[in-house]
MOPAC internal coordinates of N, CA, C and O (Angstrom, degrees):
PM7 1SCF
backbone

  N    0.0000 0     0.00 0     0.00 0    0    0    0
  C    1.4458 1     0.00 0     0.00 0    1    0    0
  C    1.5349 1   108.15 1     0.00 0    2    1    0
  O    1.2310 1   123.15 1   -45.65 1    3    2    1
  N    1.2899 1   111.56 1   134.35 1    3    2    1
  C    1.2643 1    98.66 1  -176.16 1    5    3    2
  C    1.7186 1   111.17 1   -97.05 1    6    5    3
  O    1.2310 1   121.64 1    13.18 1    7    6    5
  N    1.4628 1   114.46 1  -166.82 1    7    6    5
  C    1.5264 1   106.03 1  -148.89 1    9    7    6
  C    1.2363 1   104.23 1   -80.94 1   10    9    7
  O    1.2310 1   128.10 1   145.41 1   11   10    9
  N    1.4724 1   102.01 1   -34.59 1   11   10    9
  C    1.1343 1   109.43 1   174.67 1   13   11   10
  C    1.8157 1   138.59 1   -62.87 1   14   13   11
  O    1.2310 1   127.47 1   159.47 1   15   14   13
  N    1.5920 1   103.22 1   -20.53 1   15   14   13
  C    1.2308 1   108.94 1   166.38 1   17   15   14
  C    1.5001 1   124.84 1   -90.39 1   18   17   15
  O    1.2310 1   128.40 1   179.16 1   19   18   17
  N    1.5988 1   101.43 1    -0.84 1   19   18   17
  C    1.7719 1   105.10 1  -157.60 1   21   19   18
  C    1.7646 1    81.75 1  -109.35 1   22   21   19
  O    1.2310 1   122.51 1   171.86 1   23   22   21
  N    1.3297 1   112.80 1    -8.14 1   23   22   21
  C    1.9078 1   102.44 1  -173.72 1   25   23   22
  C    1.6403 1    79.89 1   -77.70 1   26   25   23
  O    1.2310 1   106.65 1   132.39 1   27   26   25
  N    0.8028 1   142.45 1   -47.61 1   27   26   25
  C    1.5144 1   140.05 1  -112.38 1   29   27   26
  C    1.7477 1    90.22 1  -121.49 1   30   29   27
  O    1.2310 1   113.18 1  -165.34 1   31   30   29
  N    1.1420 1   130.49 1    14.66 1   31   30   29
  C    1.5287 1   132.29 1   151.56 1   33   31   30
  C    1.3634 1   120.48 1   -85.50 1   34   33   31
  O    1.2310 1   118.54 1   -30.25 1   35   34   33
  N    1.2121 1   120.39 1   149.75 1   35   34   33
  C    1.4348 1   122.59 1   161.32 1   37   35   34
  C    1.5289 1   122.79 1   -64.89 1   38   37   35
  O    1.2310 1   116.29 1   161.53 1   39   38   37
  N    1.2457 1   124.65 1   -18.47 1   39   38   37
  C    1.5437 1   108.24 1  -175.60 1   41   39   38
  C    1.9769 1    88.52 1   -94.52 1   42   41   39
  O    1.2310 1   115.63 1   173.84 1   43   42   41
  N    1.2166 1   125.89 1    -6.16 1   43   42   41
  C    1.8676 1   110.62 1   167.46 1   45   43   42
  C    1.2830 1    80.61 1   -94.75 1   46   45   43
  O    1.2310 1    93.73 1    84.08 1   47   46   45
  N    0.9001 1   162.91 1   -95.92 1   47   46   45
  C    1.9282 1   130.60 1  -128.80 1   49   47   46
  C    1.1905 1    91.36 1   -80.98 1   50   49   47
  O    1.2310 1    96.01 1  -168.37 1   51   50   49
  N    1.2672 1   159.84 1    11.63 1   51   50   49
  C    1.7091 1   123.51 1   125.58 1   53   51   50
  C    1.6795 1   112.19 1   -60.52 1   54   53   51
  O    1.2310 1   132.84 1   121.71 1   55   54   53
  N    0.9456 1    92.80 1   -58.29 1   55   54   53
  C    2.1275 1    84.27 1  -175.92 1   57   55   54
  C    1.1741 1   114.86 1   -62.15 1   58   57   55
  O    1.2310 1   126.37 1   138.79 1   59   58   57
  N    1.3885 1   105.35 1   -41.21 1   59   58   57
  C    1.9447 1    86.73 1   170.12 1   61   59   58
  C    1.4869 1   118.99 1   -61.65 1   62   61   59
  O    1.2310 1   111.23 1   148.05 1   63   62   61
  N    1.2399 1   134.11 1   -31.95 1   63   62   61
  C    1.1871 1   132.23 1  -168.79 1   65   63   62
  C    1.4256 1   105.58 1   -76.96 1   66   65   63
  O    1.2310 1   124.33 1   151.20 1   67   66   65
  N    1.4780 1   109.30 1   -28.80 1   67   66   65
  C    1.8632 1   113.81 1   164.71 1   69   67   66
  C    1.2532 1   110.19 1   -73.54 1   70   69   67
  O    1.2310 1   107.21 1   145.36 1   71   70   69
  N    1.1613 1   141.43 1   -34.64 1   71   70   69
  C    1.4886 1   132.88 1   164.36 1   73   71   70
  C    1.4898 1   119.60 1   -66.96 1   74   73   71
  O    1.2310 1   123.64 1   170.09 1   75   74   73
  N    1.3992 1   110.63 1    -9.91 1   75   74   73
  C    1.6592 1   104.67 1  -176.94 1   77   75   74
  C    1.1626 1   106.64 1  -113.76 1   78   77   75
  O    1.2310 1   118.95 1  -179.45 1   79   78   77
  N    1.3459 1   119.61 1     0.55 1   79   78   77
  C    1.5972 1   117.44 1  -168.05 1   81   79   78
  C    1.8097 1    78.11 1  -108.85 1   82   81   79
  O    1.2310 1   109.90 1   151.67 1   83   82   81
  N    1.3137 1   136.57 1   -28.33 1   83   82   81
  C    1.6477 1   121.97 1  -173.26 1   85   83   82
  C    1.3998 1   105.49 1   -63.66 1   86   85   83
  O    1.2310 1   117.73 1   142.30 1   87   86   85
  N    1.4899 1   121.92 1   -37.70 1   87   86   85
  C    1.2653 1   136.29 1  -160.95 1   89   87   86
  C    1.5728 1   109.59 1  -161.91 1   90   89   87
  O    1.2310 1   129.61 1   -41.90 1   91   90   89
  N    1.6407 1    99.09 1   138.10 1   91   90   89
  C    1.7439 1    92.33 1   160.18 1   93   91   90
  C    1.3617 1   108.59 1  -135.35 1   94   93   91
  O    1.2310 1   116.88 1  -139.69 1   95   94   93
  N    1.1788 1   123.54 1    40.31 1   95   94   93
  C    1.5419 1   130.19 1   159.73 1   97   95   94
  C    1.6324 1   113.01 1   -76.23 1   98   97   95
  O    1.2310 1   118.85 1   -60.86 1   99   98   97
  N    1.0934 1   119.80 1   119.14 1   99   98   97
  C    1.4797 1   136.95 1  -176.53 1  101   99   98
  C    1.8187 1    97.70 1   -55.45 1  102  101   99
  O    1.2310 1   112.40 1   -59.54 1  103  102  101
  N    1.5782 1   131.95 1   120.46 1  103  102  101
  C    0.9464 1   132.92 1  -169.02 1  105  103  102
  C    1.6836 1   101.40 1   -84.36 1  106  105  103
  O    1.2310 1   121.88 1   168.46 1  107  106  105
  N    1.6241 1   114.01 1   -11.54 1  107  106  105
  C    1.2660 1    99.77 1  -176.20 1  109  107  106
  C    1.4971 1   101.88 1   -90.55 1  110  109  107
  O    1.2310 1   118.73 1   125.94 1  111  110  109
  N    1.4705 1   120.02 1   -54.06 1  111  110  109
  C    1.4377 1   116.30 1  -158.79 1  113  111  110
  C    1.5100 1    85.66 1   -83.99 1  114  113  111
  O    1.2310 1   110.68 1   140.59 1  115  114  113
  N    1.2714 1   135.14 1   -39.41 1  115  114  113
  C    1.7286 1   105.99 1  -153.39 1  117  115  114
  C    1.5669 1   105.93 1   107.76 1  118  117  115
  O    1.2310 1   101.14 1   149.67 1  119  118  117
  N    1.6469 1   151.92 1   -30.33 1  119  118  117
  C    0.9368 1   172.75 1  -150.97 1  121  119  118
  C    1.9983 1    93.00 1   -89.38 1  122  121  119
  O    1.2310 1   125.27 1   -44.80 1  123  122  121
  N    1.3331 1   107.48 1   135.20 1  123  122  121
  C    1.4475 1   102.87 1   149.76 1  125  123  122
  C    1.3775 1   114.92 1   -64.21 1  126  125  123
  O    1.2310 1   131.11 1     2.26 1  127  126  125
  N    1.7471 1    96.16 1  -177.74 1  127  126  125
  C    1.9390 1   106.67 1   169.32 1  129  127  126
  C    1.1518 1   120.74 1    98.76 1  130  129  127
  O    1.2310 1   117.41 1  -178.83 1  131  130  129
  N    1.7700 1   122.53 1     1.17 1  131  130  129
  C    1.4101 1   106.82 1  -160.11 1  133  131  130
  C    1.4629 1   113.16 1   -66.03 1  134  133  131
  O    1.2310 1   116.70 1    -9.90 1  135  134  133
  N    1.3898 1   123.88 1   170.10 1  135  134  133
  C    0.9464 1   101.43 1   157.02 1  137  135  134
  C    1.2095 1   106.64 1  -167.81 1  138  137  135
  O    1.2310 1   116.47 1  -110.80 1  139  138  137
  N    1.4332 1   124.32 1    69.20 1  139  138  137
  C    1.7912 1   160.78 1   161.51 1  141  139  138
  C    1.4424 1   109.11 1  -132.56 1  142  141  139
  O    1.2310 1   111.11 1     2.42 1  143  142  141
  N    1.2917 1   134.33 1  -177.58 1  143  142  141
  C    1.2502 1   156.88 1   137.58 1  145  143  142
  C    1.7405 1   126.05 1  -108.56 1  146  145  143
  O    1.2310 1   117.76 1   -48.40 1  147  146  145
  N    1.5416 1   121.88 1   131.60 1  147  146  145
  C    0.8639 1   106.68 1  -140.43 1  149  147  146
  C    1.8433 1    85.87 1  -127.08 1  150  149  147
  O    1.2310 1   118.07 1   -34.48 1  151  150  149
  N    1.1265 1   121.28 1   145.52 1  151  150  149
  C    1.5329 1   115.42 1   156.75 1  153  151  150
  C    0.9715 1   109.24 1   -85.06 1  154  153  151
  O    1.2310 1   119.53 1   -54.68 1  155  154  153
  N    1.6708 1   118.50 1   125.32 1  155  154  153
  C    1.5344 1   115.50 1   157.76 1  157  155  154
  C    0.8840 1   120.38 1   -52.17 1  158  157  155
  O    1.2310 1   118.93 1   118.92 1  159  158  157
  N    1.7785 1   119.65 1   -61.08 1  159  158  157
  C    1.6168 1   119.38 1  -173.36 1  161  159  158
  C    1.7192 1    97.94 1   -80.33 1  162  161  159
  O    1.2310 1   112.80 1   -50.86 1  163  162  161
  N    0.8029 1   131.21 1   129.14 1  163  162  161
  C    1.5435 1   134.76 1  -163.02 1  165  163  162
  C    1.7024 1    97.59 1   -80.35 1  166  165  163
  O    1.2310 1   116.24 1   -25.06 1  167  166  165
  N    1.1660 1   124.75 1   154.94 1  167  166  165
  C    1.3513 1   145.44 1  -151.84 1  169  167  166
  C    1.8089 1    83.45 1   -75.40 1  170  169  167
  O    1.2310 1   119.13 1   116.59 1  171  170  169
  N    1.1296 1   119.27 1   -63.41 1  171  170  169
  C    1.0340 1   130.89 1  -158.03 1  173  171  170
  C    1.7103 1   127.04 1   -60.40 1  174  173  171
  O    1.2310 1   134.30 1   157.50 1  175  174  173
  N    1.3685 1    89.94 1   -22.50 1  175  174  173
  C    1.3691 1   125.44 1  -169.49 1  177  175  174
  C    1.5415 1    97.97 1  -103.53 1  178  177  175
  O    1.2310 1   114.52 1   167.86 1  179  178  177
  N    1.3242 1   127.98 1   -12.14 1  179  178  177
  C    1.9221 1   123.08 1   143.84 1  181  179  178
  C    2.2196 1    79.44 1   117.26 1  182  181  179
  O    1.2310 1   117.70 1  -167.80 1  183  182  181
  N    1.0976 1   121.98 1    12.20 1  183  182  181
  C    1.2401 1   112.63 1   161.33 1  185  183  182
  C    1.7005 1   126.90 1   -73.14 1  186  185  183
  O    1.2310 1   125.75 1   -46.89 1  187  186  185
  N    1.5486 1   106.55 1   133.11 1  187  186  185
  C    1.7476 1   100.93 1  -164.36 1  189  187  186
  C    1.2736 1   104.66 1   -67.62 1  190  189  187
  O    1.2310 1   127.60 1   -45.06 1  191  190  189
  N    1.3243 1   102.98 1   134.94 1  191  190  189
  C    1.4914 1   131.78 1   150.42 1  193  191  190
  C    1.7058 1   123.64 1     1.30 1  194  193  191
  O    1.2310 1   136.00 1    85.64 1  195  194  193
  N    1.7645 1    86.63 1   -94.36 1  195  194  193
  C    0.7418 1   119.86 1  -170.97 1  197  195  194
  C    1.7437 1   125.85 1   -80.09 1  198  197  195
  O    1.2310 1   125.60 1   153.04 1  199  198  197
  N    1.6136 1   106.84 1   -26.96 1  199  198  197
  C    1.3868 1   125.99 1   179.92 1  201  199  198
  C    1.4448 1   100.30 1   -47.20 1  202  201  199
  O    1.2310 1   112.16 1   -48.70 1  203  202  201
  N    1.6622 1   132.39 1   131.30 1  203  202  201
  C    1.0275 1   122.96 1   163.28 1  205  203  202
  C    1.6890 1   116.34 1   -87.91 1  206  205  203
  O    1.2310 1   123.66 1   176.97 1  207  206  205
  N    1.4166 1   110.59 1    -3.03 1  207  206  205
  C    1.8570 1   107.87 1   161.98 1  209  207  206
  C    1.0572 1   127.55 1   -74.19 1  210  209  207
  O    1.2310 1   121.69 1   169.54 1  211  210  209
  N    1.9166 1   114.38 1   -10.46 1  211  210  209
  C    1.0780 1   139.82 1   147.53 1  213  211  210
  C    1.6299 1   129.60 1   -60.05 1  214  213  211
  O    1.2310 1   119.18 1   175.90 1  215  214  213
  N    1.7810 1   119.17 1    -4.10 1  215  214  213
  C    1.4782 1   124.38 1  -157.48 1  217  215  214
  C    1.3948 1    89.57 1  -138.80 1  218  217  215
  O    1.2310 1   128.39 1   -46.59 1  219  218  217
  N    1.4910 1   101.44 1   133.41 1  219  218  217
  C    1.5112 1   100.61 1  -177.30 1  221  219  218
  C    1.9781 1    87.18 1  -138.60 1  222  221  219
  O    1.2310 1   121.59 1   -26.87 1  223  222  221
  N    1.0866 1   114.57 1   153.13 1  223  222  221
  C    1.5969 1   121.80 1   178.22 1  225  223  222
  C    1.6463 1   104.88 1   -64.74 1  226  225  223
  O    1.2310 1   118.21 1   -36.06 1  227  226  225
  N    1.2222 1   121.03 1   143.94 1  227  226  225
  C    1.4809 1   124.92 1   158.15 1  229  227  226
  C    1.1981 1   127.90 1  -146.32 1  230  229  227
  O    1.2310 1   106.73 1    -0.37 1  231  230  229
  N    1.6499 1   142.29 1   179.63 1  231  230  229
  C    1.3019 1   129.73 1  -178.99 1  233  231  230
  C    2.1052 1    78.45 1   -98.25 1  234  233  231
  O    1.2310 1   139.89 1   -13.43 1  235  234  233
  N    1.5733 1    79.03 1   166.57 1  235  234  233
  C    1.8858 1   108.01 1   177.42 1  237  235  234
  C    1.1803 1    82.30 1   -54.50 1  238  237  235
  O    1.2310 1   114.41 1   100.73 1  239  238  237
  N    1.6188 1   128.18 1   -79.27 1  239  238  237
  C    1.9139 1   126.74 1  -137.79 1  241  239  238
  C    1.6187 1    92.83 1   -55.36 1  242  241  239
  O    1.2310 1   118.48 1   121.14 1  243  242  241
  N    1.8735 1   120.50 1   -58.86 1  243  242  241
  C    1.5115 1   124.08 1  -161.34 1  245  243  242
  C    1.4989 1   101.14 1   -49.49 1  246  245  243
  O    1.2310 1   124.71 1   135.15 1  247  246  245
  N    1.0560 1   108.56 1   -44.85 1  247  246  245
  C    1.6413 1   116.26 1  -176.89 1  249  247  246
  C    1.4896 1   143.05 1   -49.64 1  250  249  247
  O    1.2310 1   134.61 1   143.48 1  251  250  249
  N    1.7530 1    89.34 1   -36.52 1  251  250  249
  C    1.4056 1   112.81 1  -175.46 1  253  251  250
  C    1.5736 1   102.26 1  -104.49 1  254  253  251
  O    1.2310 1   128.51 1   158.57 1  255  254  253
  N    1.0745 1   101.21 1   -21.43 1  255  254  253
  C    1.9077 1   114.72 1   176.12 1  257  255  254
  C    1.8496 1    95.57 1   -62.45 1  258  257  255
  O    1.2310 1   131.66 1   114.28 1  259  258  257
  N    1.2105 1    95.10 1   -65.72 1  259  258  257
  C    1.7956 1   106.70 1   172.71 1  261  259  258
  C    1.3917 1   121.95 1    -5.63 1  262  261  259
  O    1.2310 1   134.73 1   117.51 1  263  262  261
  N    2.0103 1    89.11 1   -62.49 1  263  262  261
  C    1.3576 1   104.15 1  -151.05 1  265  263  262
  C    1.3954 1   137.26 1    60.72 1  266  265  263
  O    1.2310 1   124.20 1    23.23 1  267  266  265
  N    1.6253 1   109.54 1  -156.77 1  267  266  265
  C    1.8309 1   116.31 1   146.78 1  269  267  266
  C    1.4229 1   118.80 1   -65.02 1  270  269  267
  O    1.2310 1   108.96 1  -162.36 1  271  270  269
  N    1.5085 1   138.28 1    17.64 1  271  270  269
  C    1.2428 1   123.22 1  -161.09 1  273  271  270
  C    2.1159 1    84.78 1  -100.13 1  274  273  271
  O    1.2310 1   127.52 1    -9.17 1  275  274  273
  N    1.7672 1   103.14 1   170.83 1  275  274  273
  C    1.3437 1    96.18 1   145.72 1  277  275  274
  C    1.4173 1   122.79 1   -94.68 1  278  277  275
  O    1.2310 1   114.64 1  -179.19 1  279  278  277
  N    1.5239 1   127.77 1     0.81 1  279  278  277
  C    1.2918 1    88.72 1  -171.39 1  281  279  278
  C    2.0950 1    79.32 1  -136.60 1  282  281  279
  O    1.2310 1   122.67 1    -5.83 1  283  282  281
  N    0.9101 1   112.49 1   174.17 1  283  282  281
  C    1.6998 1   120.80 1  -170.59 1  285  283  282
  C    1.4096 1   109.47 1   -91.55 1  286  285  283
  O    1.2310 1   120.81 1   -67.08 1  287  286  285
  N    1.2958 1   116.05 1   112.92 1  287  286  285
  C    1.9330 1   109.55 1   178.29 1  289  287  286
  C    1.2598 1   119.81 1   -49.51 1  290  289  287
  O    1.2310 1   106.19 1   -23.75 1  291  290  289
  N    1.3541 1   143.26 1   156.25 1  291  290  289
  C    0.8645 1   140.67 1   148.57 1  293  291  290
  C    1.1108 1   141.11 1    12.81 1  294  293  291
  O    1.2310 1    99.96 1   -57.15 1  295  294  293
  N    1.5696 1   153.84 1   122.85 1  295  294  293
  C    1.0922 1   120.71 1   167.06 1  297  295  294
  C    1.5349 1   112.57 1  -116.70 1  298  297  295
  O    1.2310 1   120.41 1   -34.43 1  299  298  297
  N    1.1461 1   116.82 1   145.57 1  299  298  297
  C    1.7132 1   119.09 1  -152.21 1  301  299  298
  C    1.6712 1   101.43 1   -79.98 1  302  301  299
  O    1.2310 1   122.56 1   -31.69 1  303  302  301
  N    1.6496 1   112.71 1   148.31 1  303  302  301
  C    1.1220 1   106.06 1  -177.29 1  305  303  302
  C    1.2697 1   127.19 1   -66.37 1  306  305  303
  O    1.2310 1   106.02 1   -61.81 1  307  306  305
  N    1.5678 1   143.55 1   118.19 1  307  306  305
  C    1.3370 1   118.72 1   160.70 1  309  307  306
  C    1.5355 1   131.72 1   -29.44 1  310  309  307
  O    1.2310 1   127.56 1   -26.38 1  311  310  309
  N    1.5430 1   103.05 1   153.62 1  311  310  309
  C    1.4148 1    89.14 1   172.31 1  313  311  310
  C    1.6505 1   103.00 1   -98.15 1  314  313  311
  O    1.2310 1   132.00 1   -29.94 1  315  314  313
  N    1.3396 1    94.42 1   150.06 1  315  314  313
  C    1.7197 1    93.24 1   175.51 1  317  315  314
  C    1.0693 1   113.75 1  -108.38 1  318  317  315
  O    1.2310 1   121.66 1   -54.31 1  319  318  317
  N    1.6591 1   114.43 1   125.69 1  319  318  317
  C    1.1542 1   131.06 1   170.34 1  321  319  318
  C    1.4555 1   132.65 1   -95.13 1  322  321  319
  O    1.2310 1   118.33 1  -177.45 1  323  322  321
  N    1.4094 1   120.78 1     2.55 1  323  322  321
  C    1.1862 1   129.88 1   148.12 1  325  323  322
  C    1.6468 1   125.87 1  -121.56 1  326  325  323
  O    1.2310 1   120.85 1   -10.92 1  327  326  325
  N    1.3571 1   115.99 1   169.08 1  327  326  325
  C    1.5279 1   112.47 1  -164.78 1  329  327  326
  C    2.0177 1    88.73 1  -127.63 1  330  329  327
  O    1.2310 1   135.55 1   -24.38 1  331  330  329
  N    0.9816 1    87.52 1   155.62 1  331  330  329
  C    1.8585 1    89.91 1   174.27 1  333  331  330
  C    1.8676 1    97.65 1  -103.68 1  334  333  331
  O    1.2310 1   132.09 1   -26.31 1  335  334  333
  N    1.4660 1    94.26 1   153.69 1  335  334  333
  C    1.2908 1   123.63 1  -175.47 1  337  335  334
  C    1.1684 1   129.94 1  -129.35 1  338  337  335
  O    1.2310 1   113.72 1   -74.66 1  339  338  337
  N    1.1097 1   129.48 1   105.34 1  339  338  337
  C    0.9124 1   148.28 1  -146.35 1  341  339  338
  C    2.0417 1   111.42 1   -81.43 1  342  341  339
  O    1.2310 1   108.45 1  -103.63 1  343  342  341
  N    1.1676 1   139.21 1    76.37 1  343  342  341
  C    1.5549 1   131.93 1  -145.23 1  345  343  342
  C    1.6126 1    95.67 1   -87.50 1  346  345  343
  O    1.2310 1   117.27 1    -5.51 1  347  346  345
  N    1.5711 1   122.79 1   174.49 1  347  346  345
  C    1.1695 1   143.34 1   157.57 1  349  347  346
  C    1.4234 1   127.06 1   -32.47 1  350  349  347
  O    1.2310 1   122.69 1   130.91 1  351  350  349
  N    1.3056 1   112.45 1   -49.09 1  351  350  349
  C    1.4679 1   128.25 1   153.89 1  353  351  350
  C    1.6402 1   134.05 1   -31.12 1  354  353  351
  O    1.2310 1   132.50 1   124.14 1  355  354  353
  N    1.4899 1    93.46 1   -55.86 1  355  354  353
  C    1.3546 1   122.29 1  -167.45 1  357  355  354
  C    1.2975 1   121.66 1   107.67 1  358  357  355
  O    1.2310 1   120.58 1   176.19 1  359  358  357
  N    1.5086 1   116.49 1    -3.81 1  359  358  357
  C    1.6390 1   113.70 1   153.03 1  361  359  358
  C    0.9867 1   134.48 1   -75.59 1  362  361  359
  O    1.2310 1   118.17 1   -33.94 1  363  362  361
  N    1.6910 1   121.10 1   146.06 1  363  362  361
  C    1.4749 1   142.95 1  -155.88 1  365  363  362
  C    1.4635 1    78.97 1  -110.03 1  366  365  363
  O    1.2310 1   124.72 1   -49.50 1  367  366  365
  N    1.2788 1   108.55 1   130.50 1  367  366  365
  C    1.7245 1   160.88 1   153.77 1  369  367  366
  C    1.1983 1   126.95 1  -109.54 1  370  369  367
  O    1.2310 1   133.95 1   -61.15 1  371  370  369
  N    1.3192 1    90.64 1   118.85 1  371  370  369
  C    2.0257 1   100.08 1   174.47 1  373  371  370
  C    1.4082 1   111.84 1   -78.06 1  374  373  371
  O    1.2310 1   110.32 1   -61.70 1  375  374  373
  N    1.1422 1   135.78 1   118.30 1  375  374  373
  C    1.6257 1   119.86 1  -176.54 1  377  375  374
  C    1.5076 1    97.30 1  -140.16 1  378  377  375
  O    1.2310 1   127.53 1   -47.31 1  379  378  377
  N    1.6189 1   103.12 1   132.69 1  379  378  377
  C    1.5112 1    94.51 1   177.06 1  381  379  378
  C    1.2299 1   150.60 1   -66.17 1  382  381  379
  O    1.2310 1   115.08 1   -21.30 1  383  382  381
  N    1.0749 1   126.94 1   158.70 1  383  382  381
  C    1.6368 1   129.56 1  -144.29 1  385  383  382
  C    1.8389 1    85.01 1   -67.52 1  386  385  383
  O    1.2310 1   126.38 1   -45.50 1  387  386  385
  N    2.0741 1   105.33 1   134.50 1  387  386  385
  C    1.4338 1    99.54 1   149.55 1  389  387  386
  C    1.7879 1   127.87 1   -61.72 1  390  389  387
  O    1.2310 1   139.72 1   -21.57 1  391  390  389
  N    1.0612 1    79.36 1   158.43 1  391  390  389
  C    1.8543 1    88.48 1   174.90 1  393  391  390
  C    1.5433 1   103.57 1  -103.58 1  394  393  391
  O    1.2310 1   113.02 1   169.03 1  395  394  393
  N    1.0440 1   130.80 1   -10.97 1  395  394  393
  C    1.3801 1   144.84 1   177.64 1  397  395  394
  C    1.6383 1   106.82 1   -80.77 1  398  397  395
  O    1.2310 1   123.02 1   -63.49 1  399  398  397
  N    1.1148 1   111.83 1   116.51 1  399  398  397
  C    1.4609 1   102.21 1  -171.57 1  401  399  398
  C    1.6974 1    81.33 1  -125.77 1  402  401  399
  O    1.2310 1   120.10 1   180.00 1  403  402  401

């Protein structure tokens, strides 16, 4: 079945909605919010279907970033454009990065 016909049944939006209502922490990043279901072992890669020990919550981008792989590439570092600062007080402030080096 392809993915596209098995999203679009009623017994996958019952289980997905049981996998997203157990949890909505994204299994790839760690982040709340998901809001897909994701095969770990990828369909393609001979992981069940239907098994929900097989379905873990994810966001769309982590998900589709995923792909067919099992495990998620890399994700590249941001660049950081601000530095924290440390004030008189003892509060941490984000203030943007000098250009003055």
């Amino acid at each position: 079945m392809s993915a596209q016909a098995r999203t679009s049944t009623r017994r996958w939006r019952a289980l997905r909605a049981r996998i997203l209502a157990a949890s909505d922490v994204c299994h790839l990043c760690g982040l709340p919010g998901a809001d897909e279901v994701d095969h770990v072992v990828p369909v393609a890669l001979g992981g069940a279907e239907w098994d929900p020990v097989n379905l873990a919550p994810a966001h769309g981008g982590c998900n589709r970033r995923k792909g067919a792989r099992l495990h998620m590439p890399a994700a590249r570092t941001p660049m950081r454009t601000r530095d924290r600062e440390v004030c008189a007080d003892g509060v941490v402030r984000m203030v943007p990065r000098s250009r003055e080096w």
